[in-house]
N, C-alpha and C positions, 0 to 999 in steps of 0.2 A: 465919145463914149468911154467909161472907164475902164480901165484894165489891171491885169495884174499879169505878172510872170512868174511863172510855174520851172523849174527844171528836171528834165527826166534824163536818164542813163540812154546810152543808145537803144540797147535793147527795148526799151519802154515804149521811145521812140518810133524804132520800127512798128511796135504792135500796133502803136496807135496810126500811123501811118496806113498798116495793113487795114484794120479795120473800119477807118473811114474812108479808104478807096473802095472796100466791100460792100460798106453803106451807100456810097457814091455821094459822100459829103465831105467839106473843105476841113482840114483838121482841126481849125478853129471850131466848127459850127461843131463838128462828134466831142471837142472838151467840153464846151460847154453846155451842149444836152446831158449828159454825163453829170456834171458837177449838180446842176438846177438839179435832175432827175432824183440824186442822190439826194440829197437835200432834203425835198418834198419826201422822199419815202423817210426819212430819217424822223422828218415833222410827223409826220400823220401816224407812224410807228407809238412815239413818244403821246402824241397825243390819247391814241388807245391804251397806250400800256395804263395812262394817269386815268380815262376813266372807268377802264375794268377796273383798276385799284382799288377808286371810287365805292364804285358798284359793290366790290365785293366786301369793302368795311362796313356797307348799309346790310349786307343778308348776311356774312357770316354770324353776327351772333346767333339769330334767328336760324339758323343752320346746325349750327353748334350745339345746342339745345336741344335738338330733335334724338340727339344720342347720346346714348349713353355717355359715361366719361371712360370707361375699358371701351369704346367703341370708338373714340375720334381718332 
C-alpha cells in the first residue's frame, strides 16, 4: 500500500500519541482518519460554498429589485 512520511516536533508527537491511545487506536490508523476526514470536510465545505454561490447569482438580482436603491 502507499505511503508517505509526514514529520512532527516531539511535542506533536506526544499529542498524537496521547490521543490515539485515548481512542484506543494504532497511530497510524488516528493519522490517517484525521488526514481522510479532513479532506472530506474540506471537499463538501467547497462544494456548498460553490453552490450557494450558484444559488445566490440566480435570485440576487430578483432580490435586489424588490428595494429600493437607499434601501439595499
Amino acid at each position: 500500500m502507499p505511503g508517505i512520511t509526514i514529520e512532527f516536533t516531539e511535542e506533536e508527537l506526544a499529542e498524537l500519541r496521547a490521543e490515539a491511545k485515548e481512542q484506543g487506536k494504532a497511530i497510524k490508523r488516528l493519522a490517517h482518519d484525521i488526514l481522510t476526514e479532513d479532506v472530506v470536510r474540506r471537499r463538501q465545505r467547497q462544494s456548498f460554498i460553490e453552490g450557494a454561490s450558484e444559488k445566490f447569482a440566480l435570485l440576487a438580482p430578483e432580490f435586489i429589485e424588490m428595494f429600493d436603491e437607499g434601501d439595499r
